[in-house]
C-alpha positions as CSV (number, residue, x, y, z in Angstrom):
1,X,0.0,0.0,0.0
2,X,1.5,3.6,-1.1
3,X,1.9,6.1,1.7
4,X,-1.0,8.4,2.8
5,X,-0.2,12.1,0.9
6,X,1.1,15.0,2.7
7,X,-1.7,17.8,3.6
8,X,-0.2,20.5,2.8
9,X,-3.1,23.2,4.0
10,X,-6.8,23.6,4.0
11,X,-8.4,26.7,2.1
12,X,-11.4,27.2,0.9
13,X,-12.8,23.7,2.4
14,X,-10.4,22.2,-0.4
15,X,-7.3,20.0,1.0
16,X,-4.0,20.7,-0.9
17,X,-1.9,17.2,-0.7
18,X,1.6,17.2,-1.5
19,X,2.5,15.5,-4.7
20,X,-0.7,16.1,-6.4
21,X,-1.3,17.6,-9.2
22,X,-3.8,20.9,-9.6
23,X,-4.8,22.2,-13.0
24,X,-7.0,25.2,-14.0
25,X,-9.9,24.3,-16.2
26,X,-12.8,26.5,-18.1
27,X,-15.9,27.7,-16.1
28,X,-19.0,27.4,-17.7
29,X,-20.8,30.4,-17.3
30,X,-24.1,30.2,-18.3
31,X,-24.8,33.7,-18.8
32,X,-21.8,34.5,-20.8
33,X,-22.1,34.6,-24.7
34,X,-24.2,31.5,-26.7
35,X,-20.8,30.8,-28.5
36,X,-18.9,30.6,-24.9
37,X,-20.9,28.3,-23.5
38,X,-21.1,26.1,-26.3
39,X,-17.3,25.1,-25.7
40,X,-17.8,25.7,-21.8
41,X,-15.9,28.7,-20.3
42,X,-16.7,32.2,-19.6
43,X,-13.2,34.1,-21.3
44,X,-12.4,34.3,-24.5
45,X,-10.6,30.6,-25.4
46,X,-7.5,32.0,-27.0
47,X,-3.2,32.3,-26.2
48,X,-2.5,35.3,-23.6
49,X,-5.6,34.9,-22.3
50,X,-5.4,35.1,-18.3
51,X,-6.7,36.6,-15.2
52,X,-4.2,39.3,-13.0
53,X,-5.4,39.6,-9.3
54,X,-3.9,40.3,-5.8
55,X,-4.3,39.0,-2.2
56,X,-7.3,41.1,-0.4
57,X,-6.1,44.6,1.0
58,X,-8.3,45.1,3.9
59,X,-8.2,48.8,5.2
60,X,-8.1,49.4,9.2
61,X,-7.9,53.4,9.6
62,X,-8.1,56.2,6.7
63,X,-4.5,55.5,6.4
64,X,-3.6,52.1,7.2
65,X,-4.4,48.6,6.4
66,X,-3.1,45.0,5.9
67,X,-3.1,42.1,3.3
68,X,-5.7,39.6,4.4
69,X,-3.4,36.4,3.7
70,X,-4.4,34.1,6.4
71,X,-0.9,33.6,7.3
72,X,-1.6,34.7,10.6
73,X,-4.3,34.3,13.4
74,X,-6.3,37.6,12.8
75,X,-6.4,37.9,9.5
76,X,-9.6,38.7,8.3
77,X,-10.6,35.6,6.0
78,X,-10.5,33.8,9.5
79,X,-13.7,36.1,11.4
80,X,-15.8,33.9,12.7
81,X,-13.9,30.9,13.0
82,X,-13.2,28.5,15.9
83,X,-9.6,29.3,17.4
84,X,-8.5,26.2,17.3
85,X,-9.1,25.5,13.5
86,X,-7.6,28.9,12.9
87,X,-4.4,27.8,14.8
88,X,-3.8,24.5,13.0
89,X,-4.7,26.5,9.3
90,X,-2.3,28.8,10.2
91,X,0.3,26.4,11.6
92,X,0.1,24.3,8.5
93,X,0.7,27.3,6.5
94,X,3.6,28.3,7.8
95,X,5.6,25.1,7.5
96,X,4.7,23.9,4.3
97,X,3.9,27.3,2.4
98,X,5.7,30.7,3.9
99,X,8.9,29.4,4.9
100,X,9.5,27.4,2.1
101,X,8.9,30.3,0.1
102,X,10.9,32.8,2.4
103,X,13.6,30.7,2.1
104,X,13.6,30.5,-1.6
105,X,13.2,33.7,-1.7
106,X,15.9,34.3,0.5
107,X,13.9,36.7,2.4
108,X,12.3,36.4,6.0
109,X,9.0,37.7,6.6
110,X,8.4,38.6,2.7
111,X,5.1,37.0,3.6
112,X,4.0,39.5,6.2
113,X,0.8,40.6,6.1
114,X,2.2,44.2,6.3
115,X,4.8,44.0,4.2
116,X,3.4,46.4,1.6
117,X,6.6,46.8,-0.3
118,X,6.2,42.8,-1.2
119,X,2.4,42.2,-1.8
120,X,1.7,46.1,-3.8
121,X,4.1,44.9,-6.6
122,X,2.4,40.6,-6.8
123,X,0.6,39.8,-9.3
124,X,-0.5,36.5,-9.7
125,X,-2.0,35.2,-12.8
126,X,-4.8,32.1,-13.9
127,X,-4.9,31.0,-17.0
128,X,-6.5,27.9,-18.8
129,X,-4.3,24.4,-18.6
130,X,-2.2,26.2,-16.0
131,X,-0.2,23.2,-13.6
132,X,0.4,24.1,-10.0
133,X,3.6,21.8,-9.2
134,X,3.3,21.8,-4.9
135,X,7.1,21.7,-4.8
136,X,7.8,24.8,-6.6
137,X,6.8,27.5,-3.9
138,X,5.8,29.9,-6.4
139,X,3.0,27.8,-7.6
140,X,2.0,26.8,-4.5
141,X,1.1,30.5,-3.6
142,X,-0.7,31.2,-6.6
143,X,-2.7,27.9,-6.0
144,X,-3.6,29.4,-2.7
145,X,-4.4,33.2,-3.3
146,X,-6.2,31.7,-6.4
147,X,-8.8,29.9,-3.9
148,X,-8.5,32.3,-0.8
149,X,-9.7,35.2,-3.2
150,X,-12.2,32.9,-5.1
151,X,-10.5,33.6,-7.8
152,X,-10.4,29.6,-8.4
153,X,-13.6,27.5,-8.2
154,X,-13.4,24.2,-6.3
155,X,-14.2,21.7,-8.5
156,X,-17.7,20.5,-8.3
157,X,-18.9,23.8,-6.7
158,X,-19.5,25.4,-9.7
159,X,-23.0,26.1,-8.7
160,X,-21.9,27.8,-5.2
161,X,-22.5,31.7,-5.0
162,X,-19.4,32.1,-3.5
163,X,-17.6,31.6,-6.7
164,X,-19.7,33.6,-8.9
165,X,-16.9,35.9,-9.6
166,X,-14.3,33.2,-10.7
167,X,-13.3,32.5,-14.7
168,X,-11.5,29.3,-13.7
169,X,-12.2,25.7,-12.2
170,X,-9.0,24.5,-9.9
171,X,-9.4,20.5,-10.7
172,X,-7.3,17.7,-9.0
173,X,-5.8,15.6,-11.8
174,X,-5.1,12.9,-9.1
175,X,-8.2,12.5,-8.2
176,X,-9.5,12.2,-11.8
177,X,-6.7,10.0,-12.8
178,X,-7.6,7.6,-10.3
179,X,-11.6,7.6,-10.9
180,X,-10.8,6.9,-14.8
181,X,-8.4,4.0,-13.9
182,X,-11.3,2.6,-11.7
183,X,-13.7,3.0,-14.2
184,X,-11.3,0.8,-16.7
185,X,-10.5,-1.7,-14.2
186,X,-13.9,-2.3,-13.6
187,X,-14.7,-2.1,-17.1
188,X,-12.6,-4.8,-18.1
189,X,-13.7,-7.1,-15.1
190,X,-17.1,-6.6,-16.2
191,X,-16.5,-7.5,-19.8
192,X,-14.6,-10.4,-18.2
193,X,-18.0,-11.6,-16.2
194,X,-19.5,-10.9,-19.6
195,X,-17.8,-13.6,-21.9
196,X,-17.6,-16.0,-19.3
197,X,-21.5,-16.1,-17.7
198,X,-21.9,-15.7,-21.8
199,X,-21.0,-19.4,-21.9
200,X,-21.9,-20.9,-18.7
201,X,-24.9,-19.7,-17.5
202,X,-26.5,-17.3,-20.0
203,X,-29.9,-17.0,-18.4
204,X,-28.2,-14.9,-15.5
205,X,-26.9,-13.1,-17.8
206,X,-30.1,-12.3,-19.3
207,X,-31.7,-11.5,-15.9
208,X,-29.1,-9.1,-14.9
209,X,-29.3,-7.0,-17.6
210,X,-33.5,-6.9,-17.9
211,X,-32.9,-6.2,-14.4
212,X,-30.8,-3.1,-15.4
213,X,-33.8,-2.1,-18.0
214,X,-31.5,-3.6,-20.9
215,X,-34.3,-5.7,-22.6
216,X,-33.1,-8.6,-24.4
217,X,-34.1,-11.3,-25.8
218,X,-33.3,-14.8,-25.0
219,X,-32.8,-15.9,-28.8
220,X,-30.5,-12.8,-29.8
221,X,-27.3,-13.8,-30.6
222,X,-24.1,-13.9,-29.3
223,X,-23.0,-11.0,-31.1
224,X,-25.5,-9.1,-31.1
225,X,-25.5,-9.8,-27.4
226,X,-21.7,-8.4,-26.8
227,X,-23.0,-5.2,-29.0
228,X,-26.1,-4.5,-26.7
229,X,-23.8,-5.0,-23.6
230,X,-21.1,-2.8,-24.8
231,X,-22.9,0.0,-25.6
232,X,-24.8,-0.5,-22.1
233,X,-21.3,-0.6,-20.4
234,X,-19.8,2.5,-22.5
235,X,-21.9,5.2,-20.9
236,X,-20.2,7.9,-19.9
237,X,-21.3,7.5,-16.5
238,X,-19.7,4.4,-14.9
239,X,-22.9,3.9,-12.9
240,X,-23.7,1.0,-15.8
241,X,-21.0,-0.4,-14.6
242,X,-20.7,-0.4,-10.8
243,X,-24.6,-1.5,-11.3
244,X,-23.9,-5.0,-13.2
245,X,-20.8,-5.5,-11.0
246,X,-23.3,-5.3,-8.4
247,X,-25.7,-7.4,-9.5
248,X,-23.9,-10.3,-10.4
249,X,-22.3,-10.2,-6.6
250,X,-25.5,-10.1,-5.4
251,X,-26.9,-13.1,-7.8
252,X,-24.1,-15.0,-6.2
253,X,-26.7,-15.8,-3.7
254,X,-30.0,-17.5,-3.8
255,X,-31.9,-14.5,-3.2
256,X,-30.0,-12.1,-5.5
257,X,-30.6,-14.9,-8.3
258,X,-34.1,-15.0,-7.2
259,X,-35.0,-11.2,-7.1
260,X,-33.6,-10.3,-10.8
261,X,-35.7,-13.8,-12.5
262,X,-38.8,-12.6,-10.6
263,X,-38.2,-9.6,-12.0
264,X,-38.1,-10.3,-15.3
265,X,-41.4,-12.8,-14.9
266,X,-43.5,-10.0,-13.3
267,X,-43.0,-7.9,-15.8
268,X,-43.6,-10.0,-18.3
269,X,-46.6,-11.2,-16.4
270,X,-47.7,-7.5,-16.6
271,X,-47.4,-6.4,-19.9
272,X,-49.4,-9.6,-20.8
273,X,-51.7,-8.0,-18.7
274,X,-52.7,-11.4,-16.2
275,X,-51.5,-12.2,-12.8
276,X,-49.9,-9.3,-12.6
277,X,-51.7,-6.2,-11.8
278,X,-52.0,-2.5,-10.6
279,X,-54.9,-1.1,-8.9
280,X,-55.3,3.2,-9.6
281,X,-53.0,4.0,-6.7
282,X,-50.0,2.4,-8.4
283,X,-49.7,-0.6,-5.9
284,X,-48.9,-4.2,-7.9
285,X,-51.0,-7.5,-7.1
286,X,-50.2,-10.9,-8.1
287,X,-53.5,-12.2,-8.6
288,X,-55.1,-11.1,-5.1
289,X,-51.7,-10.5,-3.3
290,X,-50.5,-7.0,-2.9
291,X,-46.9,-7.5,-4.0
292,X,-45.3,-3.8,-3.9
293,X,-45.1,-0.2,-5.1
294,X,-43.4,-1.1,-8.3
295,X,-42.0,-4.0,-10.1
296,X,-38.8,-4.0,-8.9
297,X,-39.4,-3.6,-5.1
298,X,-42.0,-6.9,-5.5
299,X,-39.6,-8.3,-7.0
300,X,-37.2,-7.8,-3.6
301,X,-40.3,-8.7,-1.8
302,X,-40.9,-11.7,-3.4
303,X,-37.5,-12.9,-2.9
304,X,-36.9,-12.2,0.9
305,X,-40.3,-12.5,2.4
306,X,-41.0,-15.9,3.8
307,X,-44.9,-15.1,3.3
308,X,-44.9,-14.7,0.1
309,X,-42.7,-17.7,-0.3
310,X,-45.7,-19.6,-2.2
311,X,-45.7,-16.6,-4.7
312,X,-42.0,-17.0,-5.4
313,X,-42.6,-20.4,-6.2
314,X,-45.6,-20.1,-8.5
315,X,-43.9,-17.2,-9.9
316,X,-40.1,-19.2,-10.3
317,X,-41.6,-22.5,-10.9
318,X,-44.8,-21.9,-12.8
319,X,-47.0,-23.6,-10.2
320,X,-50.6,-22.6,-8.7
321,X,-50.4,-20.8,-5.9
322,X,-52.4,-23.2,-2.8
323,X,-54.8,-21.5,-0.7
324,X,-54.6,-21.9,2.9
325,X,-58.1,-21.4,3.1
C-alpha cells in the first residue's frame, strides 16, 4: 500500500496534498455569450488569455491597512472561525507554504501581512491548462491566493455563490486520474464476467441486464448480445457499470438470483396484462396479493419475504399458488 499524501493546507474547504497535481480548467458560465458556452468557459478561449489579481487589501484606519493572507491568526478571512481550527490552518501554512517560500526567496517575513513593499508589486496570474507543481513554492502561492480570493472555483462547486466571480475551475488531476483508472479496471472485469456467464450460464446473464432495464431477448445472438452490452457498459457515467458489477455479486446468492428472475417474470406477467396487476393507486398484485409499489421492489419482496414464499414459487416455478383457506 503507497503512503497516505502530505496535507499541505486547508483553504477554501479544499485540501491541498503534497505531490498532487492541480490544473486550472474552463468555467462554464451560463450567462456569458451562446458561442462561450457552447465550448464551456466564460473568457475568450484564445493564447494570452489570463486573469491578474492580488491577495485582499483590507483597510483598518483612513491611512492604514493589511493584506488579508491568512498567514496569521487575525487575519480577516479567519472572522468567525473556531480558534483552534484557525491555529492548525495557520500552523500548516507556515511550515509547508511561507517558509518554504521565504527561504527560496531568501527573504524572511516577505510574507508579512504588512509587508506592503512585497504584496503592492504581486501579481499573480490564472490562466486555462495552468499546472500548480506543490514543490515549486511559487505555484504553490498562486494555488492558494487563487482559492483564498475565489478567484479559483473548487471543482464540483460550480453552482456555489461564492464563486460567482471566478473565470476558472481548480481540478485535481489525481483524483481524476484515479476515478478513470477505476472506471477501466472495472470495465474490463465486467467484460470479463461478460464472456464468461456468456457461456456458462446465459440466463443470469439475461436476468441481470432486464434487471438493469436492458431488454433482451433470449434468442439474440451472441453478437449481437456483446453489442447490446457494450454499448450499455460504454456510458459515460460508470454507474452502468458499478450496477452490473453489483448485481452479479449479489446473484451469487440465492436470493440475489431470485430477485432479478422474478423480475423479469413479473414484468412480463404485466405487460401480458394477467396475474400481474396495478390497482389506480400504483400498488402491484399478483393475482389477489399485494406484492409492492413497483416492479422491482416486489420483486425484492418476493425474494426475501418468507410469506410470500408460495408466490416466489408459482412465480419461479410456474406452479398454482395453494390456498390456505
Amino acid at each position: 500500500m503507497s503512503a497516505e499524501k502530505k496535507l499541505l493546507f486547508e483553504v477554501e474547504g479544499v485540501k491541498i496534498y503534497a505531490g498532487s497535481i492541480y490544473v486550472v480548467e474552463n468555467k462554464e458560465d451560463l450567462n456569458a455569450p451562446t458561442g462561450f458556452i457552447k465550448i464551456g468557459t466564460s473568457r475568450l478561449p484564445s493564447d494570452g488569455v489570463d486573469t491578474s489579481f492580488q491577495p485582499t487589501y483590507k483597510q483598518t484606519s483612513a491611512t492604514t491597512g493589511l493584506w488579508d493572507t491568512g498567514f496569521h491568526e487575525f487575519s480577516p478571512c479567519y472572522k468567525g472561525q473556531d480558534k483552534v481550527i484557525i491555529q492548525k490552518r495557520v500552523e500548516d501554512l507556515k511550515k509547508n507554504l511561507v517558509d518554504p517560500f521565504e527561504r527560496a526567496l531568501g527573504q524572511e517575513g516577505a510574507l508579512a501581512h504588512n509587508n506592503d513593499t512585497f504584496w503592492a508589486s504581486k501579481n499573480f496570474k490564472l490562466f486555462v491548462d495552468q499546472v500548480f507543481d506543490t514543490a515549486e513554492p511559487e505555484d504553490l502561492l498562486t494555488l492558494y491566493f487563487g482559492l483564498l480570493t475565489r478567484e479559483l472555483t473548487p471543482n464540483g462547486q460550480e453552482g456555489n455563490a461564492k464563486f460567482k466571480n471566478s473565470s476558472y475551475v481548480l481540478t485535481d488531476k489525481t483524483k481524476t486520474r484515479k476515478r478513470e483508472d477505476k472506471k477501466t479496471s472495472d470495465l474490463y472485469r465486467a467484460i470479463g464476467l461478460f464472456e464468461k456467464f456468456l457461456v456458462s450460464d446465459r440466463p443470469r446473464l439475461l436476468s441481470i441486464l432486464n434487471y438493469s432495464n436492458v431488454v433482451v431477448s433470449p434468442e439474440i445472438t451472441d453478437d449481437a448480445f456483446r453489442s447490446t452490452f457494450n454499448e450499455h457498459m460504454n456510458q459515460e457515467s460508470s454507474v452502468n457499470i458499478e450496477m452490473f458489477l453489483g448485481l452479479v455479486e449479489e446473484t451469487e446468492k440465492e436470493e440475489g438470483r431470485s430477485k432479478v428472475e422474478i423480475y423479469t417474470k413479473l414484468k412480463e406477467a404485466y405487460h401480458r396484462g394477467n396475474t400481474v396487476t396495478k390497482n389506480p393507486n400504483g400498488v402491484f398484485y399478483y393475482e389477489e396479493y399485494e406484492i409492492g409499489p413497483d416492479l422491482k421492489s416486489a420483486a425484492t419482496n418476493i425474494a426475501r419475504t418468507k410469506e410470500l414464499e408460495p408466490i416466489k414459487k408459482a412465480i419461479l416455478l410456474n406452479e398454482e399458488i395453494e390456498n390456505e383457506n
